[in-house]
N, C-alpha and C positions, 0 to 999 in steps of 0.2 A: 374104142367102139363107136360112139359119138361120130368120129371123123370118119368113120368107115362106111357108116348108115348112108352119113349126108352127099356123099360122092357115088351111092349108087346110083346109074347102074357099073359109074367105071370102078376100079380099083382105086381105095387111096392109099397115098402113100407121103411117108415124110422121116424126122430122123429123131430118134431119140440120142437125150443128153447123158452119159453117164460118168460116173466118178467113183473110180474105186470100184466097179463092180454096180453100182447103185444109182437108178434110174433116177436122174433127177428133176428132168423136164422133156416133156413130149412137144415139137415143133411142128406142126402139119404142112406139110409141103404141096406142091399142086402137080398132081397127074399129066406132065403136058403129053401122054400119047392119048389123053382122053379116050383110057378103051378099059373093056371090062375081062383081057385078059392078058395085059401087060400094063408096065409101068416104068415113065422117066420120069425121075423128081428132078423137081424145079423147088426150088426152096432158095430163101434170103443169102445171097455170095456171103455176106458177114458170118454168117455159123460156121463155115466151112473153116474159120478161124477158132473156133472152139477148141480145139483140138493142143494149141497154142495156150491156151487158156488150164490145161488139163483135162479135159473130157477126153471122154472115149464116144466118137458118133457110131451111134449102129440104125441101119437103116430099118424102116418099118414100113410093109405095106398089107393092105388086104387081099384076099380068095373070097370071090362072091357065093357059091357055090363047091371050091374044092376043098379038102383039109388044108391046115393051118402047115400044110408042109412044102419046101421047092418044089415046083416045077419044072418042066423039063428047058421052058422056057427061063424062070430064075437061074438055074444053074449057067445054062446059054450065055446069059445076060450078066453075070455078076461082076463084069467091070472091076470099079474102087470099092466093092463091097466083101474080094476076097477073101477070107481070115477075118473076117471080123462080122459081131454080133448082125445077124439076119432076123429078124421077127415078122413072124404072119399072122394076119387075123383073120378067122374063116368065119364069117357072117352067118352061113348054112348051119355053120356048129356052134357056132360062141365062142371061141376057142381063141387063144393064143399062143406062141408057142415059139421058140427060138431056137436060130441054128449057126451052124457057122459053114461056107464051102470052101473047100480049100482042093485046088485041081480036079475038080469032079467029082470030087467025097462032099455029102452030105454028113453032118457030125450033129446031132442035139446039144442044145445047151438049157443047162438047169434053171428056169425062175422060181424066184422065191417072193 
């Protein structure tokens, strides 16, 4: 929430670290499309070795104003983020919220 405030008016975005399921470190990345309704993360190349390490990276960004849910533009856009954890934070609602895309299918995923 923090990272999301401090990046308005653009979207932030960045990856979280997880293990087993289990959110263990949030990494804040840097918005380089510098806009308030899209986002490239630029984050530290060494995380991207996580994964190596056993994490599971799932990306995270904010919705200035829309729900905590894709876009028509996320969907567009989801690249290396396919199948794997999506999370949105919609500033307008507080909200957070998690998904996964996989071919154009939106799917929710459960936080606990």
């Amino acid at each position: 929430m923090e990272h999301a405030q401090a990046e308005q008016p653009n979207e932030a975005c960045g990856l979280v670290l997880l293990r087993a399921g289990v959110a263990e470190r949030y990494e804040p990345g840097r918005n380089a499309a510098a806009s308030p309704y899209r986002f490239e993360l630029d984050v530290d190349p060494e995380l991207w070795f996580a994964e190596d390490d056993g994490y599971e990276l799932a990306v995270f960004h904010s919705h200035l104003s829309s729900p905590a849910r894709p876009s028509r533009t996320d969907v567009e856009n989801i690249g290396l983020w396919e199948g794997k954890p999506y999370l949105i934070y919609s500033l307008a609602r507080d909200e957070l919220r998690a998904w996964t895309i996989q071919d154009g299918e939106i799917s929710p995923v459960e936080l606990s």
